[in-house]
C-alpha positions as CSV (number, residue, x, y, z in Angstrom):
1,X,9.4,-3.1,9.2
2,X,10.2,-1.7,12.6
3,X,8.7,1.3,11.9
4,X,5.2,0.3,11.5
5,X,5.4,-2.3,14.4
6,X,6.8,1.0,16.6
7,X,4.2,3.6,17.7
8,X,6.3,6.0,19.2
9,X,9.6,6.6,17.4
10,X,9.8,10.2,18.1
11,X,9.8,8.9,21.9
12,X,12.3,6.4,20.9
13,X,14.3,8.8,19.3
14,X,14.3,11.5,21.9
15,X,15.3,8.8,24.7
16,X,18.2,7.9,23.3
17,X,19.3,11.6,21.6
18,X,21.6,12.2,24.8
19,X,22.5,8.8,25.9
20,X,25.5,6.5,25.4
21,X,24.9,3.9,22.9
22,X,26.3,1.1,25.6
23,X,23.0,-0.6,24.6
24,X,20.9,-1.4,21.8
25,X,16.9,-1.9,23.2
26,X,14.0,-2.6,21.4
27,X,11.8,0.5,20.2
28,X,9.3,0.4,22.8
29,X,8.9,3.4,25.5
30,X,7.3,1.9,28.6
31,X,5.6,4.3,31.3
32,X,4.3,1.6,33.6
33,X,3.9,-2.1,35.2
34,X,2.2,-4.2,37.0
35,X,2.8,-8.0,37.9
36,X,4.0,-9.4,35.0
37,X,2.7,-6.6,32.2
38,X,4.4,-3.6,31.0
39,X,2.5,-0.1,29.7
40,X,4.0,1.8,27.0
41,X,3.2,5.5,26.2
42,X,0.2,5.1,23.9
43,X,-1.2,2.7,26.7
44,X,-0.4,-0.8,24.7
45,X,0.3,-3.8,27.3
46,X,3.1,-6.0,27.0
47,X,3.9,-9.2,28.8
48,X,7.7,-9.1,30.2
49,X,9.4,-12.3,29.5
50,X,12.6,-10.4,30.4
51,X,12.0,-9.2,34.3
52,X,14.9,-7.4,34.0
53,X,17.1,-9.8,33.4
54,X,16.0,-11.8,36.3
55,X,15.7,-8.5,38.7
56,X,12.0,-8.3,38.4
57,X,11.8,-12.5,40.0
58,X,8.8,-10.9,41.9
59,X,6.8,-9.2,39.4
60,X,6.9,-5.5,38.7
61,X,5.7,-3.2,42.0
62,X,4.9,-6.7,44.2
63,X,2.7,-4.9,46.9
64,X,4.6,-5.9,49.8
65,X,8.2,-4.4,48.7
66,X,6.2,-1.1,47.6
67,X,5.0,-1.2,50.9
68,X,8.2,-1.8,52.5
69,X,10.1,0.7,50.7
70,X,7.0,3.4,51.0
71,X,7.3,3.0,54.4
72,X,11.1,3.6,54.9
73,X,11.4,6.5,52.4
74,X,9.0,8.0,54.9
75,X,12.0,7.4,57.6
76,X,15.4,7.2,56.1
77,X,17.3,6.4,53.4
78,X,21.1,6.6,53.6
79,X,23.5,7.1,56.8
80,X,26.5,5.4,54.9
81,X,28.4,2.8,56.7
82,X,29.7,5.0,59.3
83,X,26.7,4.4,61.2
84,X,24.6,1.6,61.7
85,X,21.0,1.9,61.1
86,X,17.6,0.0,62.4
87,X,17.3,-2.1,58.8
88,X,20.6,-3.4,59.0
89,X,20.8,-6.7,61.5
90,X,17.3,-8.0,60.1
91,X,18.6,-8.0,56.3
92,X,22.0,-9.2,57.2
93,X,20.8,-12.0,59.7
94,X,17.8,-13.0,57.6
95,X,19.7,-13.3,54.6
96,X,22.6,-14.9,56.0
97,X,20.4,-17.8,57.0
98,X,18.3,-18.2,53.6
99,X,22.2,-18.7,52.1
100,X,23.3,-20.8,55.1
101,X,26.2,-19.1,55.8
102,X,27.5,-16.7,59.0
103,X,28.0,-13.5,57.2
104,X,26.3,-11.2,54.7
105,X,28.7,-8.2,53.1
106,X,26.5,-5.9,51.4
107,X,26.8,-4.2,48.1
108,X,24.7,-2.6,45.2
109,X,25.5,-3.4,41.7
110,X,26.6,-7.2,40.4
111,X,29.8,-6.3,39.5
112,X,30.5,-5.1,42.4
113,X,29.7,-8.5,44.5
114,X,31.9,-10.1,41.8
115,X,34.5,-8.0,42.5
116,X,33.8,-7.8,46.2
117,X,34.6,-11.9,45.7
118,X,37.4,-11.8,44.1
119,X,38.9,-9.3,46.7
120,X,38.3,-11.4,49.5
121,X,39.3,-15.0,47.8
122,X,42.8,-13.1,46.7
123,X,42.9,-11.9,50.6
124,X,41.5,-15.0,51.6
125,X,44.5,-17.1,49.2
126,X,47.1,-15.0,51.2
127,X,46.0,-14.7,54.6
128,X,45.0,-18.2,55.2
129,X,46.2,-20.0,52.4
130,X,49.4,-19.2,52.8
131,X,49.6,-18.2,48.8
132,X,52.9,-16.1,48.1
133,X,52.3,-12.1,47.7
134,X,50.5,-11.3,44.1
135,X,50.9,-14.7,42.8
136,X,46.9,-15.7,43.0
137,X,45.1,-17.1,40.6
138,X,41.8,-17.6,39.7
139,X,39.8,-20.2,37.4
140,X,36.9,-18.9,35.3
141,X,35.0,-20.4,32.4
142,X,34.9,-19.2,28.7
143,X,31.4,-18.1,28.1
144,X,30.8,-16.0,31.3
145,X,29.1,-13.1,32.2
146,X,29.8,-11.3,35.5
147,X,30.1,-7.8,34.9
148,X,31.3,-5.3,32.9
149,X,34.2,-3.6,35.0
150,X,37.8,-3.7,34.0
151,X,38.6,-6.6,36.0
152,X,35.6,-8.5,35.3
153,X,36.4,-7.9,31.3
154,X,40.0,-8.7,31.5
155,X,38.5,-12.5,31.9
156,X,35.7,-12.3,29.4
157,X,35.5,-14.0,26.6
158,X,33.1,-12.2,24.7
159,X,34.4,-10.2,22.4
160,X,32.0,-7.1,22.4
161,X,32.2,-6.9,26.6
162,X,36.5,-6.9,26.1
163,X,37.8,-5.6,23.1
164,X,39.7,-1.7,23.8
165,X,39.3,-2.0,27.2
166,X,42.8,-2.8,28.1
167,X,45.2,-3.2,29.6
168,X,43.5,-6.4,31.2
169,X,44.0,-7.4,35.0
170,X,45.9,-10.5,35.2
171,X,45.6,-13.4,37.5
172,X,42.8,-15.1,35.8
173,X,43.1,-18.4,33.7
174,X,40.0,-19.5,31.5
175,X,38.7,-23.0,31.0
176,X,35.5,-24.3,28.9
177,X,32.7,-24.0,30.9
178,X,31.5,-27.9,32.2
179,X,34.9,-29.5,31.8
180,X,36.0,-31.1,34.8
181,X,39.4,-31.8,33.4
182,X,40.3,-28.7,32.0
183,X,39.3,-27.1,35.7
184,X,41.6,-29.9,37.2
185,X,44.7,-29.3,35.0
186,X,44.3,-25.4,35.8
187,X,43.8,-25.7,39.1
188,X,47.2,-24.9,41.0
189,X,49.1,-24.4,44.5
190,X,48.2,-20.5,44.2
191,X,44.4,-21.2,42.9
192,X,42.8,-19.2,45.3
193,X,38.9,-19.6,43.8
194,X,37.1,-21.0,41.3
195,X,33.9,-18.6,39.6
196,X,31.4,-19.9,38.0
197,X,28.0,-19.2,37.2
198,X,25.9,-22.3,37.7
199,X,23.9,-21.9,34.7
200,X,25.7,-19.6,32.4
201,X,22.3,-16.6,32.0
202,X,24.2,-14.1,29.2
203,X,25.4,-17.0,27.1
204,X,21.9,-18.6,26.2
205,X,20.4,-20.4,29.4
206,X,23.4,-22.8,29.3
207,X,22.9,-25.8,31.9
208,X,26.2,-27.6,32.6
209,X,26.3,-31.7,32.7
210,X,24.9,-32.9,36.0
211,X,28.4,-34.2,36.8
212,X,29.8,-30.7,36.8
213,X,28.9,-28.8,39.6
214,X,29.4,-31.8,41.4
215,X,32.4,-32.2,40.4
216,X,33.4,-28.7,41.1
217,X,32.6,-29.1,44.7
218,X,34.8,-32.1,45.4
219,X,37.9,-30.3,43.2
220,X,37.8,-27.6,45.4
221,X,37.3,-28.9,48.7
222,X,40.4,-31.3,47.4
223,X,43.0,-28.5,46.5
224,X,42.2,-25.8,49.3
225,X,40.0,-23.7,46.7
226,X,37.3,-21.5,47.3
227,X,33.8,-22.3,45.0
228,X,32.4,-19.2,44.2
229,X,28.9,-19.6,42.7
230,X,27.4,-16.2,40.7
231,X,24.0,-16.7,41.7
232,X,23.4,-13.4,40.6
233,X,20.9,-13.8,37.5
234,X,20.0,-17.7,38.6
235,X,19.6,-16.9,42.3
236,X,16.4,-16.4,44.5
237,X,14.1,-18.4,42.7
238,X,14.3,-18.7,39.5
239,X,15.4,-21.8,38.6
240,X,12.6,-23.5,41.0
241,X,15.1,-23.5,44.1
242,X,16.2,-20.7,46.1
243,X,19.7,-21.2,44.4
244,X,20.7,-23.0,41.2
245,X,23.1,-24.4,43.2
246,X,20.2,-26.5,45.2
247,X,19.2,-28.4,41.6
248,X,22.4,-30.3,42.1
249,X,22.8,-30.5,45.4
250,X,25.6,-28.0,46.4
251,X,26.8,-25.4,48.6
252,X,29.5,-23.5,47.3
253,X,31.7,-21.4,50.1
254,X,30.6,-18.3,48.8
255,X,27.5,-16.9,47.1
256,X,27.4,-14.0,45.2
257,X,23.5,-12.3,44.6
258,X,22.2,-9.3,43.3
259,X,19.5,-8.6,40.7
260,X,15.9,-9.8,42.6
261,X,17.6,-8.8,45.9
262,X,16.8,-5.6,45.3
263,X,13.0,-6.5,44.4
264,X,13.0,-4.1,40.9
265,X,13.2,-1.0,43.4
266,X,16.7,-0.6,44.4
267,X,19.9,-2.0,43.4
268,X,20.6,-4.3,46.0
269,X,23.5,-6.6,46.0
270,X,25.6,-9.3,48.7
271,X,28.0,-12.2,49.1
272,X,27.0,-14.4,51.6
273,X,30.0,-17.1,53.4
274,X,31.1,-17.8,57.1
275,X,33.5,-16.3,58.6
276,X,36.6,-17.8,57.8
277,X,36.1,-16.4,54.6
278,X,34.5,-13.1,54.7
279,X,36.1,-12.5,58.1
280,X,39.5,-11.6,56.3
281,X,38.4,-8.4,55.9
282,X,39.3,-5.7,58.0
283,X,37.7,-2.0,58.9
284,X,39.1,-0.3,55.8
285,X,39.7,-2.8,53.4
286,X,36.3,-2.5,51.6
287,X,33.6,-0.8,51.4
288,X,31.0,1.0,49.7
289,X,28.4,4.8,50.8
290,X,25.4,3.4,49.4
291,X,26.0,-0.6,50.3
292,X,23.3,-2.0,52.7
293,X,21.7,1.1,53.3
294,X,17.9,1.8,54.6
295,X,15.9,1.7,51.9
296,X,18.1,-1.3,50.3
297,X,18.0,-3.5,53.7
298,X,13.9,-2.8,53.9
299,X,13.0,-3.9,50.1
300,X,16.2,-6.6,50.5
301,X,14.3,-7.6,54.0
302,X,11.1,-8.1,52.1
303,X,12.6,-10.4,49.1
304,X,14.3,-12.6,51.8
305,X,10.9,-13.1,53.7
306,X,8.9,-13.8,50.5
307,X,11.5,-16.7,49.5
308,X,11.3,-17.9,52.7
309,X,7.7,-19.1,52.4
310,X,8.6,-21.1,49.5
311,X,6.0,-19.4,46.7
312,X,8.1,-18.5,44.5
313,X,10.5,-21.9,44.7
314,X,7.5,-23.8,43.8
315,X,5.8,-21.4,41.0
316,X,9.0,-21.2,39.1
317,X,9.5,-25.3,39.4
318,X,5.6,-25.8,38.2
319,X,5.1,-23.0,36.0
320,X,8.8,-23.9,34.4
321,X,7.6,-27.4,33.1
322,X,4.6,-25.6,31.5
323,X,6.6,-23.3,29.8
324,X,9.6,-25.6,29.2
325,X,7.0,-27.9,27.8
326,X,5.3,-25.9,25.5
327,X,8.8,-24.8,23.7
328,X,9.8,-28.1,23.1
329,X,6.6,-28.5,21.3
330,X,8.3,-26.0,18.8
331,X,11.9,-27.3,17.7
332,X,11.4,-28.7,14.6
333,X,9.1,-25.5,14.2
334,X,11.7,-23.0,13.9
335,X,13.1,-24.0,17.1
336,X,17.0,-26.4,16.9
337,X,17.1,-26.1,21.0
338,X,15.7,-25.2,24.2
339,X,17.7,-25.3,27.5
340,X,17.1,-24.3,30.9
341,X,15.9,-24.5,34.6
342,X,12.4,-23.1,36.1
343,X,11.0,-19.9,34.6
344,X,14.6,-19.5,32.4
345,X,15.2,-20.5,28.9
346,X,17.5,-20.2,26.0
347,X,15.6,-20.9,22.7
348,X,17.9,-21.4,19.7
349,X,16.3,-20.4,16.9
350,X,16.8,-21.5,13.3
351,X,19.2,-19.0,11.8
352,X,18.3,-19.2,8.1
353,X,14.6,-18.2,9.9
354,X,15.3,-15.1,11.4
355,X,18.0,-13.7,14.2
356,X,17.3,-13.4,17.6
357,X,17.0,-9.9,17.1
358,X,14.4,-10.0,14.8
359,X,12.2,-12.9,16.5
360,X,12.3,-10.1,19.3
361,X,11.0,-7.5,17.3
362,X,8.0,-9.9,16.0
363,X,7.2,-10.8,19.5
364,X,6.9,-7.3,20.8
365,X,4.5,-6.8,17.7
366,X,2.7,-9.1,19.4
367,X,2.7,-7.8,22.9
368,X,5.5,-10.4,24.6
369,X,9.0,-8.4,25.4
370,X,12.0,-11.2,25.2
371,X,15.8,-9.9,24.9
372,X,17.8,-11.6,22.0
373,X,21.9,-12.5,22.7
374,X,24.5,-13.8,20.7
375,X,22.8,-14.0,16.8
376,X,19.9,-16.6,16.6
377,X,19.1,-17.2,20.8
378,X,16.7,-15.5,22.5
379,X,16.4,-15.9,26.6
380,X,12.8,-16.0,28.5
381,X,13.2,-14.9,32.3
382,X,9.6,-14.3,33.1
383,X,8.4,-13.2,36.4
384,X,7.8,-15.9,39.3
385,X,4.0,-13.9,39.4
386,X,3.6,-15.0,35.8
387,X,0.2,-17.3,35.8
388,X,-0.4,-20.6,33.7
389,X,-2.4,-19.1,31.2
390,X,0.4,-16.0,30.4
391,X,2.6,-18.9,29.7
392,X,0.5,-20.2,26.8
393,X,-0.1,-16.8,25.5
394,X,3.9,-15.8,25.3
395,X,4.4,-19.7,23.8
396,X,1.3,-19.3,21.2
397,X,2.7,-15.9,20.3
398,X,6.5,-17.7,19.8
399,X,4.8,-20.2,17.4
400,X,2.9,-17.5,15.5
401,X,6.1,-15.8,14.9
402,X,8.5,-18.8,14.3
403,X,5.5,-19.6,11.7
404,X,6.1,-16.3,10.2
């Protein structure tokens, strides 16, 4: 069946000949983009409904962060940290005060903010905390997703992220994600931070109880804990605030972004908290060649400013009832549940209908590219550029394929 919706599989096949199998995407070969449509090699459009995993919040090739990374390619690129270049204090300040906190400490990748937070809350539990040498702990919740590194696995609970990748880092205890009392009993004298994602992204669009977040806040102001918030995938928009963290009224000590930072250009990544926080860290202690250089700071620059209007806040929030609208329309149809914030959802499908994988495959028959995760749920991330009417297309071509 996958054959005669693909139109390429020699393409298909040749891309992935000499590549790691670390990932398993659907047989489409796309050669370009524009807004919220994709172009495959034989010239077929596609609407994204993925934006890469929420790194594409502003559309593919927005015209002001081409512009601002056309123009600094044509100036410079990299010095490394070493040096401090012209882009650097307007990203850093700009940034700092879209978060609300003193300082910004740049990075590239997601995994590496995460582990650029744990780092500092460990330093952070000892210096100021007053933690005893190699005794910290931190409180994470079954269900996440922050990265893929060996720390980051070591307190995963998926199975297909963890298994043969030890031995596993300890200093991590797990707890069911949007149990207040579970986080309480684990919480500790050498609980150094609590990580959460606000709205768990990998795991299906999973919102916790209104209570939690909330809750998490007071727990942690309470025992001396830091509240780390991974608004890396639910971050800079998408959820109809600048952070997910703003549905519910709460500022964690320290963010963690990535993803949209970077604008779909370059990999662009930060964690944002004042001083008595970041400032534990010393000349030496971390770093990274490529984090917060040129290029980065003028895309990263770019994304700051365009949240900073409040567009995209407000598109996500009124497009997001639209969309969140029209899906609900549809359990009962095929659909058991739909969950999320803004332009983010996690269907549930009916499994004795199809998998997730296979609603995917239907869909891109039909021109809409989704991602599947974790059997019969499929997540919708479309961009914040998306219009009202692209909406009701990728919903009428959901029903068509949930109708069979």
């Amino acid at each position: 069946m996958i054959e005669d919706m693909l139109r390429t599989p020699a393409a298909v096949q040749d891309a992935e000949r000499h590549t790691a199998h670390n990932y398993h995407p659907l047989p489409v070969v796309i050669s370009a983009a524009e807004g919220a449509w994709l172009t495959d090699v034989d010239g077929r459009r596609y609407l994204d409904c993925l934006a890469g995993y929420s790194a594409l919040n502003f559309g593919h090739r927005h015209p002001a962060l081409i512009a601002a990374a056309h123009a600094q390619l044509d100036k410079l690129t990299l010095t490394s940290r070493a040096f401090i270049h012209d882009q650097f204090a307007d990203f850093c300040r700009e940034l700092a005060a879209l978060c609300g906190k003193e300082l910004v400490l740049p990075m590239n990748t997601g995994a590496e903010a995460v582990e650029t937070g744990i780092k500092v809350a460990r330093k952070w539990g000892y210096q100021v905390k007053g933690v005893p040498a190699d005794q910290a702990n931190i409180v994470v919740a079954e269900g996440n997703f922050h990265g893929r590194t060996t720390t980051i696995v070591s307190f995963s609970t998926d199975s297909d992220a963890r298994a043969d990748f030890g031995p596993y880092t300890p200093g991590f205890r797990i707890v069911p994600y949007g149990d207040l009392s579970a986080l309480a009993e684990a919480v500790d004298e050498h609980t150094v931070a609590v990580l959460l994602e606000p709205i768990q992204g990998e795991q299906g669009v999973v919102v916790p109880p209104a209570d939690y977040l909330p809750g998490v806040r007071r727990l942690c102001t309470e025992r001396n804990v830091l509240f780390i918030a991974d608004e890396i995938q639910s971050g800079l928009g998408r959820t109809g605030t600048t952070f997910a963290c703003d549905q519910d009224g709460v500022v964690p000590d320290m963010y963690l972004l990535g993803k949209a930072l970077g604008g779909g250009i370059v990999p662009v990544s930060a964690v944002a908290a004042d001083a008595d926080v970041l400032g534990v860290l010393k000349p030496g202690q971390h770093g990274s060649t490529f984090g917060g250089n040129p290029l980065a700071c003028a895309v990263a620059t770019e994304v700051v400013r365009l949240l900073a209007t409040g567009e995209f806040q407000r598109r996500s929030t009124e497009l997001g009832e639209r969309l969140h609208a029209g899906l609900r329309a549809l359990i009962g149809k095929g659909l058991v549940a739909v969950r999320g914030r803004g332009l983010w959802a996690g269907l549930d499908i009916d499994p004795a209908l199809m998998s997730g994988r296979d609603a995917c495959e239907r869909l891109m028959a039909r021109g809409v590219l989704a991602k599947d995760t974790h059997g019969s749920t499929i997540r919708l991330a479309p961009p914040l550029v998306i219009t009202a009417e692209e909406i009701d297309h990728a919903v009428a071509q959901l029903a068509a394929v949930l109708a069979g």
